[in-house]
Steps between C-alpha positions, in 0.01 A plus 500: 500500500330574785390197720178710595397535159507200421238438837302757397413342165422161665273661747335649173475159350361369815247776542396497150424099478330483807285784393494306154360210680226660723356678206561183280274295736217796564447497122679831392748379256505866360599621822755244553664576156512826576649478858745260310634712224439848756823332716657371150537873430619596833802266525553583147542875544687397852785316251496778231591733767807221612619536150456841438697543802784230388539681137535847740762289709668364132519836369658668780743228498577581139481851524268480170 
């Protein structure tokens, strides 16, 4: 796994809780949940994409 990856889904944690917490404290918790599960889906499809590409990887290996 790539050691950038794994930085870029921190920086999307980071991003997304900060953002969390400004809208949080200005009173838009329905903002904030959105912004919140907005970067859950983004790493999400970021690690589907990682696996999709390690079954590719597997079944090459295999020749399947």
């Amino acid at each position: 796994m790539d050691v950038d990856f794994i930085f870029r889904i921190a920086a999307i944690g980071i991003l997304v809780a900060v953002l969390n917490q400004v809208l949080s404290r200005s009173g838009r918790e329905e903002q904030a949940m959105m912004t919140t599960l907005a970067g859950l889906v983004v790493v999400l499809m970021m690690v589907v994409q990682k696996i999709s590409d390690l079954f590719v990887l597997v079944k090459g290996l295999f020749g399947l």
